[in-house]
C-alpha positions, 0 to 999 in steps of 0.5 A: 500500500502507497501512502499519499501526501494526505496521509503522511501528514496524518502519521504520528509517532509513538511517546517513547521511541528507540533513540529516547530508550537508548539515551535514557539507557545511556545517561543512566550508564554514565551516572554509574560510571561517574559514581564508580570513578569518584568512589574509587577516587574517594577511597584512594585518597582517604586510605592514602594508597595513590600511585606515586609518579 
């Protein structure tokens, strides 16, 4: 079936689609990353244990 002009203006899309999931997923992937690197960074200088350079 072809879609004419009249009804492609009609097509609306869906509230949560593909990219949005994916975005969501990812931020919240980041968040615990971020939370991961900075506890480690906390115990690292509370326990005094940093690679001497």
């Amino acid at each position: 079936m072809i879609l004419g002009d009249k009804d492609l203006l009609n097509l609306r899309g869906g509230n949560l689609n593909a990219t949005f999931i994916n975005a969501i997923v990812k931020g919240i992937s980041l968040l615990m990353e971020l939370g991961k690197t900075l506890g480690s960074t906390i115990r690292r200088v509370t326990t005094n244990s940093s690679c001497k350079i």
